[in-house]
mmCIF file of the N, C-alpha and C atoms, coordinates in Angstrom:
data_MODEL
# 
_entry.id   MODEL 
# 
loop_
_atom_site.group_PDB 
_atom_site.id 
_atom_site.type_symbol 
_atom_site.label_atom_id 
_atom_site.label_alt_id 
_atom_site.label_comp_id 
_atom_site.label_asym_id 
_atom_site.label_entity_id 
_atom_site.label_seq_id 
_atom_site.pdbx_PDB_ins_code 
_atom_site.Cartn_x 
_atom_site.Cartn_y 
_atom_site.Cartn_z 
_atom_site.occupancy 
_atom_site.B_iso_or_equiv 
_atom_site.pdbx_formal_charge 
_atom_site.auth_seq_id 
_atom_site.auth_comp_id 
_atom_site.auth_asym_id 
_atom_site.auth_atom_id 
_atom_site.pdbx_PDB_model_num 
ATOM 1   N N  . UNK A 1 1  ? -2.070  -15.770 16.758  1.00 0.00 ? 1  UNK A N  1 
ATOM 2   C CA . UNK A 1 1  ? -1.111  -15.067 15.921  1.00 0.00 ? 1  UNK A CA 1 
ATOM 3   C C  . UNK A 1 1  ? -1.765  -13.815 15.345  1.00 0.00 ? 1  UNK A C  1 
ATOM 4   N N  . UNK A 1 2  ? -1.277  -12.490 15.230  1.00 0.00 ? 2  UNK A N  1 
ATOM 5   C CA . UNK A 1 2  ? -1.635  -11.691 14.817  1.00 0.00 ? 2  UNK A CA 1 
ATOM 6   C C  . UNK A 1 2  ? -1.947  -11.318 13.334  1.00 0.00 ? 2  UNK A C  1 
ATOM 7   N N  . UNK A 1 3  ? -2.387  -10.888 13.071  1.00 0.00 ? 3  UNK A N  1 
ATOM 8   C CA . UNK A 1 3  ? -2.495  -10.718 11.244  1.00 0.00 ? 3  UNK A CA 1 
ATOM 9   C C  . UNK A 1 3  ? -1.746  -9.885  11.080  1.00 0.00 ? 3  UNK A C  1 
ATOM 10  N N  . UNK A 1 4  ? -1.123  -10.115 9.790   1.00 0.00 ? 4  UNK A N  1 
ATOM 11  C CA . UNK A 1 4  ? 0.090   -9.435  8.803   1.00 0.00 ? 4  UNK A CA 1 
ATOM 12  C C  . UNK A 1 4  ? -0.427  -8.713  7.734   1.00 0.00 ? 4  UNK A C  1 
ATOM 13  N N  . UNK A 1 5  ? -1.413  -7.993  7.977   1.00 0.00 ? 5  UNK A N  1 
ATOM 14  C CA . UNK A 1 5  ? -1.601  -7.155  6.610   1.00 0.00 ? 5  UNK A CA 1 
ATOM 15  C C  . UNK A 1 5  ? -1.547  -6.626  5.599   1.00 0.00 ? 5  UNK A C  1 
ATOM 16  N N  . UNK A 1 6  ? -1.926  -6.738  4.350   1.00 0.00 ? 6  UNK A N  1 
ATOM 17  C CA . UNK A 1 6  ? -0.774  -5.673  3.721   1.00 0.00 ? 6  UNK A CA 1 
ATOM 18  C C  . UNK A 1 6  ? -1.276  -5.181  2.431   1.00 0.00 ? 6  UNK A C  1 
ATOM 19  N N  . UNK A 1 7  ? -1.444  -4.126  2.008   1.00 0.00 ? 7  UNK A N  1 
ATOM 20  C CA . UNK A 1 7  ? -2.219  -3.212  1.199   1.00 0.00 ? 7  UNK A CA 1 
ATOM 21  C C  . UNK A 1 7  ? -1.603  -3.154  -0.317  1.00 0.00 ? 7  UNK A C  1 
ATOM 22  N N  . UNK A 1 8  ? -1.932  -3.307  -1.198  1.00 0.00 ? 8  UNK A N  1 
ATOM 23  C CA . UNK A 1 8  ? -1.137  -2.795  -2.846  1.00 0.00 ? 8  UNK A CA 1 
ATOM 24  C C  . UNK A 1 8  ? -2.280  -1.974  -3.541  1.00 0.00 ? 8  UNK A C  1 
ATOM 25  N N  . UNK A 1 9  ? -1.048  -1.236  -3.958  1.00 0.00 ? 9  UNK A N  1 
ATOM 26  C CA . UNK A 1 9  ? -1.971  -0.316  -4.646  1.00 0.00 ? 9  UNK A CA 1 
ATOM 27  C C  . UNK A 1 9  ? -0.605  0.464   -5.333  1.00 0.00 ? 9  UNK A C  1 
ATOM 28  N N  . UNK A 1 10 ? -1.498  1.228   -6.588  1.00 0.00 ? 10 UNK A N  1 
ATOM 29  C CA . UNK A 1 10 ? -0.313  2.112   -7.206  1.00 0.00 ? 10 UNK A CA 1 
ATOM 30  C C  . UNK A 1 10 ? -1.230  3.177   -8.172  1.00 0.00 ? 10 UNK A C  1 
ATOM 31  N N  . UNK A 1 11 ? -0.279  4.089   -8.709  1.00 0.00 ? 11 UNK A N  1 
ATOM 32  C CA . UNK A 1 11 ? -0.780  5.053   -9.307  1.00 0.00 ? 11 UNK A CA 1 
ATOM 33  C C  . UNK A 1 11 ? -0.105  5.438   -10.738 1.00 0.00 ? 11 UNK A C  1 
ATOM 34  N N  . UNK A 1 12 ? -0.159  6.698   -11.209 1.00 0.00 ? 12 UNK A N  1 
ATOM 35  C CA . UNK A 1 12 ? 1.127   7.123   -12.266 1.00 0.00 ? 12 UNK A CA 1 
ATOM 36  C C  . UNK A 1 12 ? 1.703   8.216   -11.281 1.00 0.00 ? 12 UNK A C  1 
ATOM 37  N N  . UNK A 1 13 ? 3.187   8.287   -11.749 1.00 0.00 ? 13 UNK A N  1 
ATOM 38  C CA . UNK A 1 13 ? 3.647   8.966   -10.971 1.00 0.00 ? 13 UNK A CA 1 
ATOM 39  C C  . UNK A 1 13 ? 3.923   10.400  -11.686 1.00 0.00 ? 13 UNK A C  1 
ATOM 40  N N  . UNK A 1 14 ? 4.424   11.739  -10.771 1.00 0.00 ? 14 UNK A N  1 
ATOM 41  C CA . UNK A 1 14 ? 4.856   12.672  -11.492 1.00 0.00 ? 14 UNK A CA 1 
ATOM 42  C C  . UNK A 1 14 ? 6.045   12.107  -12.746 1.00 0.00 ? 14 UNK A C  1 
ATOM 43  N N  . UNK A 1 15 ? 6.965   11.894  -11.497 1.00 0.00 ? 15 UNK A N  1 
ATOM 44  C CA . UNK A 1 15 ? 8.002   11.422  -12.385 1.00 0.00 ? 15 UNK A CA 1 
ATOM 45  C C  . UNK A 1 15 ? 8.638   10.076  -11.680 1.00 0.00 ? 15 UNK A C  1 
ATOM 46  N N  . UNK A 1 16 ? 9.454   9.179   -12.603 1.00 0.00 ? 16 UNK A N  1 
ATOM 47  C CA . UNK A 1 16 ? 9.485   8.114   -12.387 1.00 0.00 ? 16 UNK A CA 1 
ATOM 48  C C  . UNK A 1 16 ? 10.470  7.580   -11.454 1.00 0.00 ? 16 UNK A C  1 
ATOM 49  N N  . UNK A 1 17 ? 11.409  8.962   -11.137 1.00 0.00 ? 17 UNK A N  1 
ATOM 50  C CA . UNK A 1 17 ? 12.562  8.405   -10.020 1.00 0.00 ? 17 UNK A CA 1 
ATOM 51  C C  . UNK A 1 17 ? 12.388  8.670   -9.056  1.00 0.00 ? 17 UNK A C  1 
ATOM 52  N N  . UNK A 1 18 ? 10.570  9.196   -8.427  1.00 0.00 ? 18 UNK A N  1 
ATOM 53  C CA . UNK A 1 18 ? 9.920   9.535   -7.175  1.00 0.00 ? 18 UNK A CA 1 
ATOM 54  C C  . UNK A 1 18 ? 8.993   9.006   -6.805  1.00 0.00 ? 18 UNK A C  1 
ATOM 55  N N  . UNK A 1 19 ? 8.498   9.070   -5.755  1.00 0.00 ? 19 UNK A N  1 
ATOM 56  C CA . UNK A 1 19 ? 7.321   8.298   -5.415  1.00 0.00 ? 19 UNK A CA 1 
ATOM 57  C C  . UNK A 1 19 ? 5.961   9.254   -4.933  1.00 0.00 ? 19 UNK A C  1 
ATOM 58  N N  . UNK A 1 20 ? 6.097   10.379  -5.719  1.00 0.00 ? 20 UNK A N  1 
ATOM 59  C CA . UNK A 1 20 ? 4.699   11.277  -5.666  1.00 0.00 ? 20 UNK A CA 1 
ATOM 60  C C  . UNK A 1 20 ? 3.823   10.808  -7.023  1.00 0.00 ? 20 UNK A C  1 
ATOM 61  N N  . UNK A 1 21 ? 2.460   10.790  -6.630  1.00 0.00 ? 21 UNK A N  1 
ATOM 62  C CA . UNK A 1 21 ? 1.499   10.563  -7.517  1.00 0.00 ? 21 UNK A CA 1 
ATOM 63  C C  . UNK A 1 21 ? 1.022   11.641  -8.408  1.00 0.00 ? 21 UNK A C  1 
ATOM 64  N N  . UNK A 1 22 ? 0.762   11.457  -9.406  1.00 0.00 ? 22 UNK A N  1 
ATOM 65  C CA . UNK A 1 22 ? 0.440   12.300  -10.038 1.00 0.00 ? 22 UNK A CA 1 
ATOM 66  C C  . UNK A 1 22 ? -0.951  12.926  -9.785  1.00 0.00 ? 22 UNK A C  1 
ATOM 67  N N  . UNK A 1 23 ? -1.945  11.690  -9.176  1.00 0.00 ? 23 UNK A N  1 
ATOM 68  C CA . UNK A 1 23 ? -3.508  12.062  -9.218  1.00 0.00 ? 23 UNK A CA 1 
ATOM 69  C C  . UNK A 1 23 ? -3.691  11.397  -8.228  1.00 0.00 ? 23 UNK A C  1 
ATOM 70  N N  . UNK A 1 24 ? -3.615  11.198  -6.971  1.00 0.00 ? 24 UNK A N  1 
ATOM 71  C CA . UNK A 1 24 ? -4.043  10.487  -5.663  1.00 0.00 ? 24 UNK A CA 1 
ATOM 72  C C  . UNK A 1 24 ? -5.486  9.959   -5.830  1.00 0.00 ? 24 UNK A C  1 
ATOM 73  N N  . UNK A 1 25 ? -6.254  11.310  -6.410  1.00 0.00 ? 25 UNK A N  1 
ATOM 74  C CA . UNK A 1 25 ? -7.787  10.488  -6.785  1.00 0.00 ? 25 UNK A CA 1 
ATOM 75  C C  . UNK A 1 25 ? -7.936  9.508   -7.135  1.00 0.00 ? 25 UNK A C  1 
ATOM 76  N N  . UNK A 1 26 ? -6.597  9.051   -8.103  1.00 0.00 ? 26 UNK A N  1 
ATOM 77  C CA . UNK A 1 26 ? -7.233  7.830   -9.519  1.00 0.00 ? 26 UNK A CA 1 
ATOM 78  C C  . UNK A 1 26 ? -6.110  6.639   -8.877  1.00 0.00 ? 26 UNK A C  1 
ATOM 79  N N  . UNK A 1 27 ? -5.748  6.613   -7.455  1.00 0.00 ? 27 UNK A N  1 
ATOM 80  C CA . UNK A 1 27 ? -4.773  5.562   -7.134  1.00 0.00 ? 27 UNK A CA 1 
ATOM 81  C C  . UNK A 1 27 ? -5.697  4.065   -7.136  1.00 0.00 ? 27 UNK A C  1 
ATOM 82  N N  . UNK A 1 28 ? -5.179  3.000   -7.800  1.00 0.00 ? 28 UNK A N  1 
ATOM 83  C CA . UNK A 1 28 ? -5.894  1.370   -8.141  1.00 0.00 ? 28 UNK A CA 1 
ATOM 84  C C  . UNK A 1 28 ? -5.284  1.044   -6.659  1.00 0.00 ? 28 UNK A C  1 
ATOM 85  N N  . UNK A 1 29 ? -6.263  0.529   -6.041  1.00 0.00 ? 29 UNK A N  1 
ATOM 86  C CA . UNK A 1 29 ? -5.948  -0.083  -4.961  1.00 0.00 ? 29 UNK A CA 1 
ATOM 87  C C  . UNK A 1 29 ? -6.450  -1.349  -5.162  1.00 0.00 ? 29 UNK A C  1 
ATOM 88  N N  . UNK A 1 30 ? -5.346  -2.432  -5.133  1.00 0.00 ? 30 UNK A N  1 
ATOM 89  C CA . UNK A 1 30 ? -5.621  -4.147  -5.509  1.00 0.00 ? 30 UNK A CA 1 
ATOM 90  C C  . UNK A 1 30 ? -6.371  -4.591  -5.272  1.00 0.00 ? 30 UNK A C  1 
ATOM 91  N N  . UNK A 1 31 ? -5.898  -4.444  -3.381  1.00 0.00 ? 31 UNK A N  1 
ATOM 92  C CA . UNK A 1 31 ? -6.495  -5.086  -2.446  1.00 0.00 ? 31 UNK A CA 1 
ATOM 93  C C  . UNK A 1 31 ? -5.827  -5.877  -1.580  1.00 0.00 ? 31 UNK A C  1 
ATOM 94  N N  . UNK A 1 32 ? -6.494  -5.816  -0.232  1.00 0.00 ? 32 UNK A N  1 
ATOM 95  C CA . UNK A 1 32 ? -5.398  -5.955  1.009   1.00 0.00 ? 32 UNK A CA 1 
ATOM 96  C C  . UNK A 1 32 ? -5.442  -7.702  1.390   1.00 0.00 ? 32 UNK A C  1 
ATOM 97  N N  . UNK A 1 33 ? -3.838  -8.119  1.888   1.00 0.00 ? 33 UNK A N  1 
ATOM 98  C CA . UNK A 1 33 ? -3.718  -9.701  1.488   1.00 0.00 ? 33 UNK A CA 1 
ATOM 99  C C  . UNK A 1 33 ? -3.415  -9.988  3.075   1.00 0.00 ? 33 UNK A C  1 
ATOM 100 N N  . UNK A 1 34 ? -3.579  -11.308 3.283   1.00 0.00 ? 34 UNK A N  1 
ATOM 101 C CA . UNK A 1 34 ? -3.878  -11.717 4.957   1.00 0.00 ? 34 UNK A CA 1 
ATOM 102 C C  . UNK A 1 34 ? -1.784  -12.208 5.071   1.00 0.00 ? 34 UNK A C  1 
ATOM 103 N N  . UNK A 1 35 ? -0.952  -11.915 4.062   1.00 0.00 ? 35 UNK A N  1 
ATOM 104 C CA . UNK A 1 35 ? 0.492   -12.346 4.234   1.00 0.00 ? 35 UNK A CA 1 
ATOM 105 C C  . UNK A 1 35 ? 1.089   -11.667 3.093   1.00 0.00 ? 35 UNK A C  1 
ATOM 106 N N  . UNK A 1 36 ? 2.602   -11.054 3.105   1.00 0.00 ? 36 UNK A N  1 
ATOM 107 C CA . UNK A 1 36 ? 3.509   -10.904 2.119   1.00 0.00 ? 36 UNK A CA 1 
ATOM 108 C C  . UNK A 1 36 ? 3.576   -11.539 0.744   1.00 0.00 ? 36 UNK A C  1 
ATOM 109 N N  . UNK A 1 37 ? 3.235   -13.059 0.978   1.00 0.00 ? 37 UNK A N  1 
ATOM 110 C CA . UNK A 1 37 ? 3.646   -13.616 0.130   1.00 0.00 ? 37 UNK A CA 1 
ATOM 111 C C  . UNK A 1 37 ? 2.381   -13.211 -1.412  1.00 0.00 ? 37 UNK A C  1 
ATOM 112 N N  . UNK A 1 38 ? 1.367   -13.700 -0.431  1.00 0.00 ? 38 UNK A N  1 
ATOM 113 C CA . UNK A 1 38 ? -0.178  -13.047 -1.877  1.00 0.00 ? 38 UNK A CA 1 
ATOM 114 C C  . UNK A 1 38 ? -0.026  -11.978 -2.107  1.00 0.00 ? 38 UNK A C  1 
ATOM 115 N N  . UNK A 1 39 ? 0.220   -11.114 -0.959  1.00 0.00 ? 39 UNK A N  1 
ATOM 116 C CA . UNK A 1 39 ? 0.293   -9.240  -1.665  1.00 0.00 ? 39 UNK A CA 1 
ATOM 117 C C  . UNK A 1 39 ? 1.570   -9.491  -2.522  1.00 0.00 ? 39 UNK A C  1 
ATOM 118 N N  . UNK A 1 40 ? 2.567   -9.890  -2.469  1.00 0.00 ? 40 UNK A N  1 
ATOM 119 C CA . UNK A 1 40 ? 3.568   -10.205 -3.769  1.00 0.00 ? 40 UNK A CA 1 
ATOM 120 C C  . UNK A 1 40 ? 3.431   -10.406 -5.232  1.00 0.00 ? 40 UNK A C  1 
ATOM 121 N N  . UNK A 1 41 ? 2.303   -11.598 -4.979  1.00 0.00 ? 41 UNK A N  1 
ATOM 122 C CA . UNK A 1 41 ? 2.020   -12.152 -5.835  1.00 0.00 ? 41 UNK A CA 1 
ATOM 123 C C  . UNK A 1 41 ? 1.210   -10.828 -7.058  1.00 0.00 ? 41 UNK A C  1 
ATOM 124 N N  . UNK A 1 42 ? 0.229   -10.732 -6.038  1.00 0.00 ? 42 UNK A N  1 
ATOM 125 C CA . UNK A 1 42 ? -0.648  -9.174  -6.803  1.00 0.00 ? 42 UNK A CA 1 
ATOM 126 C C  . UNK A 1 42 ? -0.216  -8.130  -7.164  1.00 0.00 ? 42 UNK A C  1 
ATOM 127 N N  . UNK A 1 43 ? 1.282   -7.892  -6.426  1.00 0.00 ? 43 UNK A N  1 
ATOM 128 C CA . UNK A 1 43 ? 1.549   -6.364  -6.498  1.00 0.00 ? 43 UNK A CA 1 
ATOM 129 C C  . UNK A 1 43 ? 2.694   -7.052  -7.948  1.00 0.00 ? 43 UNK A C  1 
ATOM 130 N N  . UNK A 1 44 ? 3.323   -7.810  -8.105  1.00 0.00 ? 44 UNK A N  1 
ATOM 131 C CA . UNK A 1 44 ? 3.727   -8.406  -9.402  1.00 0.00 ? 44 UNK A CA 1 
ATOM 132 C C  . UNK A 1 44 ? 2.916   -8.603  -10.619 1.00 0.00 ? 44 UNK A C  1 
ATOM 133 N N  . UNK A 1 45 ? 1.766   -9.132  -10.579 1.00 0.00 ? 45 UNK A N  1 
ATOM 134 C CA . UNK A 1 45 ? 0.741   -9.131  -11.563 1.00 0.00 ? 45 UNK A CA 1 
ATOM 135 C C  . UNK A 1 45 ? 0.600   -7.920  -12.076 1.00 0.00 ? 45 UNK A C  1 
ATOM 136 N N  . UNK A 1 46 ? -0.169  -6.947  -11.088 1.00 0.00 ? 46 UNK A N  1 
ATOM 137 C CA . UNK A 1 46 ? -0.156  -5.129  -11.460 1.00 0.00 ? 46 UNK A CA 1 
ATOM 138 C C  . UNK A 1 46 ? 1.203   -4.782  -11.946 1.00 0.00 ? 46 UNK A C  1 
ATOM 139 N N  . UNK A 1 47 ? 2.392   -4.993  -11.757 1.00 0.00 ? 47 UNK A N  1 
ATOM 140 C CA . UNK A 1 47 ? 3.272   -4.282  -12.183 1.00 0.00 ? 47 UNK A CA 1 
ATOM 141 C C  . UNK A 1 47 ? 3.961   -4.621  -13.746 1.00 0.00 ? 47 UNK A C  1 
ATOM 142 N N  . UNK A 1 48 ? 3.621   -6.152  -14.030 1.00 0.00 ? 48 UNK A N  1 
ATOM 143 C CA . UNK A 1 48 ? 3.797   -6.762  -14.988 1.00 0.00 ? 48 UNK A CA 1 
ATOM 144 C C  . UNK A 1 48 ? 2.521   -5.996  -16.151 1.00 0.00 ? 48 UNK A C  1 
ATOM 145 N N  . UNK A 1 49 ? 1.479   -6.171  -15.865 1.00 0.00 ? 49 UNK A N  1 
ATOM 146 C CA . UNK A 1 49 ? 0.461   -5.312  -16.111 1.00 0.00 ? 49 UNK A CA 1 
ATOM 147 C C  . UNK A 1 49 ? 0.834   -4.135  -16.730 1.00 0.00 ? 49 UNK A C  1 
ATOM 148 N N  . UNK A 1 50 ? 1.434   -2.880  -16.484 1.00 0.00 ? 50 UNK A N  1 
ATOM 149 C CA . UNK A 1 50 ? 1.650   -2.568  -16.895 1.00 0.00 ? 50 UNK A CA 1 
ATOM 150 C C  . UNK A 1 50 ? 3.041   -1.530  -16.729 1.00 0.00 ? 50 UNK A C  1 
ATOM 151 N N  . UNK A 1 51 ? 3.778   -3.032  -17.416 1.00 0.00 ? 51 UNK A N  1 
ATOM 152 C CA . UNK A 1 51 ? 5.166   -2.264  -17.380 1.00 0.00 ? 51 UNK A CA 1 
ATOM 153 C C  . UNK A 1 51 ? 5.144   -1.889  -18.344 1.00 0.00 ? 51 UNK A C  1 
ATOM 154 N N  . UNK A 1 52 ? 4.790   -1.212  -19.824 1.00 0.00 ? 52 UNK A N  1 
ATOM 155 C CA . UNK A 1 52 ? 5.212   -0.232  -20.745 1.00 0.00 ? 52 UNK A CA 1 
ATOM 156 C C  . UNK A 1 52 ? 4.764   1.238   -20.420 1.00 0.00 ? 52 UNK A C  1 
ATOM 157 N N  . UNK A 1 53 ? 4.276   0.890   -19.011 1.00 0.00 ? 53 UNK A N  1 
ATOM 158 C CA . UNK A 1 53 ? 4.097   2.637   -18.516 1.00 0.00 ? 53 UNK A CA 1 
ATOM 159 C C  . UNK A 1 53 ? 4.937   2.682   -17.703 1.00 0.00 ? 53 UNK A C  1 
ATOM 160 N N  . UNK A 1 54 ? 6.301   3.517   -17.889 1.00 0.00 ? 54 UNK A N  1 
ATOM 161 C CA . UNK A 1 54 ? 7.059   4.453   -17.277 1.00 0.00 ? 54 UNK A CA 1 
ATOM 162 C C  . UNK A 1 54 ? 6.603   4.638   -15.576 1.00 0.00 ? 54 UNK A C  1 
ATOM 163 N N  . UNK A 1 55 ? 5.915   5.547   -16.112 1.00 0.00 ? 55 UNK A N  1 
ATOM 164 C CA . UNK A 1 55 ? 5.104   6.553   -14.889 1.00 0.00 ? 55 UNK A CA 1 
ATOM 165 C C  . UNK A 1 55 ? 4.049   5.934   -13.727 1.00 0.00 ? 55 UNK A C  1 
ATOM 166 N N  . UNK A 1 56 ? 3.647   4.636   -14.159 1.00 0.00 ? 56 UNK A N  1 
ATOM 167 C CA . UNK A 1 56 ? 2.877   3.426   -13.107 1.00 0.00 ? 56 UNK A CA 1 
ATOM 168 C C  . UNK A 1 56 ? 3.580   2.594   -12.137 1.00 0.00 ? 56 UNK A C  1 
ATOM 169 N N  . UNK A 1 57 ? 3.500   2.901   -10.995 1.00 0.00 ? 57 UNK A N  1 
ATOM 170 C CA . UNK A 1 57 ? 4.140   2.127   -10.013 1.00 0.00 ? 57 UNK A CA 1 
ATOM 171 C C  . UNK A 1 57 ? 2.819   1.407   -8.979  1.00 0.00 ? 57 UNK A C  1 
ATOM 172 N N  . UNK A 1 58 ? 3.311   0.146   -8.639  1.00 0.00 ? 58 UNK A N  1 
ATOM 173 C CA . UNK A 1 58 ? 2.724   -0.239  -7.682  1.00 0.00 ? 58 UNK A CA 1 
ATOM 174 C C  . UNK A 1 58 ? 3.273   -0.416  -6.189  1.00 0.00 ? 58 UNK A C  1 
ATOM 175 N N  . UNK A 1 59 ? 2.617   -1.124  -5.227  1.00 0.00 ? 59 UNK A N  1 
ATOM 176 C CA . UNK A 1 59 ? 3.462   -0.494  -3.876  1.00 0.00 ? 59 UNK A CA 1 
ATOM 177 C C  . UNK A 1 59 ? 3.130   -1.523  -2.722  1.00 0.00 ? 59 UNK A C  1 
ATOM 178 N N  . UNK A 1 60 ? 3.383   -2.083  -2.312  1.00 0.00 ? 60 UNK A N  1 
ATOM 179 C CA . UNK A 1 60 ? 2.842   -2.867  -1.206  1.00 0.00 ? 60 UNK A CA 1 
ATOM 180 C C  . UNK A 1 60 ? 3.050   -2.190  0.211   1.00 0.00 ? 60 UNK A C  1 
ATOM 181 N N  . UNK A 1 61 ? 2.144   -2.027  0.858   1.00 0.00 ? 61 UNK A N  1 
ATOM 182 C CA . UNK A 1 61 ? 2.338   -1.518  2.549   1.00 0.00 ? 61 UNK A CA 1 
ATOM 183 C C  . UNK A 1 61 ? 2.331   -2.035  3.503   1.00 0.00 ? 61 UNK A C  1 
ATOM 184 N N  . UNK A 1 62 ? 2.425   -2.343  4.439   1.00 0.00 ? 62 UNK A N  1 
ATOM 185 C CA . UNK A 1 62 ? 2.381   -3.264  5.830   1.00 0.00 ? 62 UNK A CA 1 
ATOM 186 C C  . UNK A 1 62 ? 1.427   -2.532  6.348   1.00 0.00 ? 62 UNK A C  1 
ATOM 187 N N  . UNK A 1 63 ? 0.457   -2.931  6.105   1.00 0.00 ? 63 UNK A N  1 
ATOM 188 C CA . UNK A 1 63 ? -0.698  -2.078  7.238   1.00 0.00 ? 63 UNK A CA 1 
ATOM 189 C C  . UNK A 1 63 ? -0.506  -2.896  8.525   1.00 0.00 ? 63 UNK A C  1 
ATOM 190 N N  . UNK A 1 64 ? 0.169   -3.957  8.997   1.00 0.00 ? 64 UNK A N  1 
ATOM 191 C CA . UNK A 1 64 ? 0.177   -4.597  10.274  1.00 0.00 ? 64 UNK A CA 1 
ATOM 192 C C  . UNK A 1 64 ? 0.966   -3.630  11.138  1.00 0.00 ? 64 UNK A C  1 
ATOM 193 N N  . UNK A 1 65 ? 2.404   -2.903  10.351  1.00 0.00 ? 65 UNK A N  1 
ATOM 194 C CA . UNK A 1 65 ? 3.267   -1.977  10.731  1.00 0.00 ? 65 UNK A CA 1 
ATOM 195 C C  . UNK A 1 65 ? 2.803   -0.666  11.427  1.00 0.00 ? 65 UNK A C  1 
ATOM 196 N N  . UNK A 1 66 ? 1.717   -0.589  10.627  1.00 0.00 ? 66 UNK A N  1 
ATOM 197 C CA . UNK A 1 66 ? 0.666   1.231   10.978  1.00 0.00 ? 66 UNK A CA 1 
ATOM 198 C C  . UNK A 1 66 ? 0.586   0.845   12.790  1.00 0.00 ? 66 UNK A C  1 
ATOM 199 N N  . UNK A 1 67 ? -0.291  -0.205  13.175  1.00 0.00 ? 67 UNK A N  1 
ATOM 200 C CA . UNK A 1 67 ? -0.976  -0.642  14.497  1.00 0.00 ? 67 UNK A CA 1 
ATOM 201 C C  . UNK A 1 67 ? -0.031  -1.606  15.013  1.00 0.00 ? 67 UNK A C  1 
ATOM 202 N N  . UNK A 1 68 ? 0.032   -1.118  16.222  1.00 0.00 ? 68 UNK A N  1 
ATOM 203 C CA . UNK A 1 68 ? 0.771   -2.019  17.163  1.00 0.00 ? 68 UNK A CA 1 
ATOM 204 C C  . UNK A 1 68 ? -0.123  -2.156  18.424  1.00 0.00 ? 68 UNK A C  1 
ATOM 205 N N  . UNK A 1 69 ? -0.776  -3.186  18.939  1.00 0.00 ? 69 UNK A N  1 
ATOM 206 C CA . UNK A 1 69 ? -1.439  -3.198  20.093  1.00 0.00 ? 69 UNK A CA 1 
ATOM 207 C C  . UNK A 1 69 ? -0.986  -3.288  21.336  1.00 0.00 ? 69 UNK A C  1 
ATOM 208 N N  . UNK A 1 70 ? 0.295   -3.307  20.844  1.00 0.00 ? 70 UNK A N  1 
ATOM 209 C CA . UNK A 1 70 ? 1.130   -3.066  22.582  1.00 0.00 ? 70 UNK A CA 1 
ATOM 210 C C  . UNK A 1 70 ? 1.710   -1.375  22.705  1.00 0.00 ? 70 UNK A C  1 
ATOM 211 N N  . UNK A 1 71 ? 1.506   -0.750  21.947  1.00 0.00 ? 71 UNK A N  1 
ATOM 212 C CA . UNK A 1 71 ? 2.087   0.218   21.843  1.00 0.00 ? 71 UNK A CA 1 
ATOM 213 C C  . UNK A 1 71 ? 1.032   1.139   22.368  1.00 0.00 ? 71 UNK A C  1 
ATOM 214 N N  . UNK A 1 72 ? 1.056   1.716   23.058  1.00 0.00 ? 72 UNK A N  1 
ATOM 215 C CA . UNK A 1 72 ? 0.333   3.397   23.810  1.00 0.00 ? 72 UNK A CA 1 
ATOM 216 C C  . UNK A 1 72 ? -0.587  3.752   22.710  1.00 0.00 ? 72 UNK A C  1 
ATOM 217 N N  . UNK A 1 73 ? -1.821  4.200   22.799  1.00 0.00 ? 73 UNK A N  1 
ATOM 218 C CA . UNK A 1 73 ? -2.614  4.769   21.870  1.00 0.00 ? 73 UNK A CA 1 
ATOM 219 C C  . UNK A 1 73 ? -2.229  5.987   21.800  1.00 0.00 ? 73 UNK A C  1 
ATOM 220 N N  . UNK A 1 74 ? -2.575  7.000   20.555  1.00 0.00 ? 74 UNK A N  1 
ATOM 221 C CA . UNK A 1 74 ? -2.134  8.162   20.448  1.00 0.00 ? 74 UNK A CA 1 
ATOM 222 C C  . UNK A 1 74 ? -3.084  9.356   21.715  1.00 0.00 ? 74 UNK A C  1 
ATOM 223 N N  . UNK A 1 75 ? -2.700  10.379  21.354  1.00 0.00 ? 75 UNK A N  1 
ATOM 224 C CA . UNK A 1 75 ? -3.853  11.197  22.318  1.00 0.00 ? 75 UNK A CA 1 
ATOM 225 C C  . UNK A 1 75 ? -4.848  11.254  21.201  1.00 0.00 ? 75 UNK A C  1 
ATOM 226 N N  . UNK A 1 76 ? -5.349  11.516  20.254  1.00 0.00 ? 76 UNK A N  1 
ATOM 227 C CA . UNK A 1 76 ? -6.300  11.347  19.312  1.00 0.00 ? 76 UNK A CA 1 
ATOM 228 C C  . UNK A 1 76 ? -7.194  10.256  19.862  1.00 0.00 ? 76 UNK A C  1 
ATOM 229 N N  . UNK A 1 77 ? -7.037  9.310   19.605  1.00 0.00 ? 77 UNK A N  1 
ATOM 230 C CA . UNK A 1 77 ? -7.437  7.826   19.836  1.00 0.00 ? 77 UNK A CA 1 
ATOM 231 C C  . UNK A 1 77 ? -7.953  7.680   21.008  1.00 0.00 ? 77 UNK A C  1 
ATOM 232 N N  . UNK A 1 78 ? -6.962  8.160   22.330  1.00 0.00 ? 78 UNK A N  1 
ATOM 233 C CA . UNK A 1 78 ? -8.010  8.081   23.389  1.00 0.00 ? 78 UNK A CA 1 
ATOM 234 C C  . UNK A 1 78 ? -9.105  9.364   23.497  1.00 0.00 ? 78 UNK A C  1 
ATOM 235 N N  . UNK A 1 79 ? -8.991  10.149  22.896  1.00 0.00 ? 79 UNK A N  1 
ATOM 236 C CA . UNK A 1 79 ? -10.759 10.869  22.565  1.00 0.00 ? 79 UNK A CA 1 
ATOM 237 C C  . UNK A 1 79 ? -11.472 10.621  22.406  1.00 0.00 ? 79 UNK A C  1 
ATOM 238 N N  . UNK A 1 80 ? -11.276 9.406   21.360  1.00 0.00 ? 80 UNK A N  1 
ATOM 239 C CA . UNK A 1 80 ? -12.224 8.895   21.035  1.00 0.00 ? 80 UNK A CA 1 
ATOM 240 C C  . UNK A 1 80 ? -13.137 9.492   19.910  1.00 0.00 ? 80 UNK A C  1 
ATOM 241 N N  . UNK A 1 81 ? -12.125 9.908   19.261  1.00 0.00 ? 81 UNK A N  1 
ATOM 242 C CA . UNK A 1 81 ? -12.443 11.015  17.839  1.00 0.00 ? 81 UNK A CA 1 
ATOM 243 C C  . UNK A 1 81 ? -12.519 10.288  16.626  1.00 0.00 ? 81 UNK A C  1 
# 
């Protein structure tokens, strides 16, 4: 079975009805979970954390989604760059 990856992390945002960061430098990255269900769990903790900030969002990603191993490598990739 393949692994399901999946990344949380969040930042403050410019503003709160977007999803641009204010400081990309200073983004908290959780840490990446082997299923949905734990990255849930974490990306809830962080957000509970701190919900009296407006401007703090957290985010979960599918890094399994990024890579597909059946799928054609890019031309990059086969360079080998």
């Amino acid at each position: 079975m393949a692994n399901r990856l999946h990344l949380v992390f969040g930042g403050e945002l410019i503003d709160p009805s977007k999803s641009e960061f204010k400081d990309v430098s200073d983004l908290h990255i959780v840490g990446i979970f082997p299923n949905y269900e734990e990255a849930y769990i974490a990306w809830k903790a962080e957000a509970q954390r701190t919900v009296d900030n407006a401007h703090m969002r957290y985010f979960i990603a599918h890094l399994h989604r990024l890579r597909d191993e059946a799928t054609a490598a890019s031309a990059t990739e086969e360079l080998n760059v």
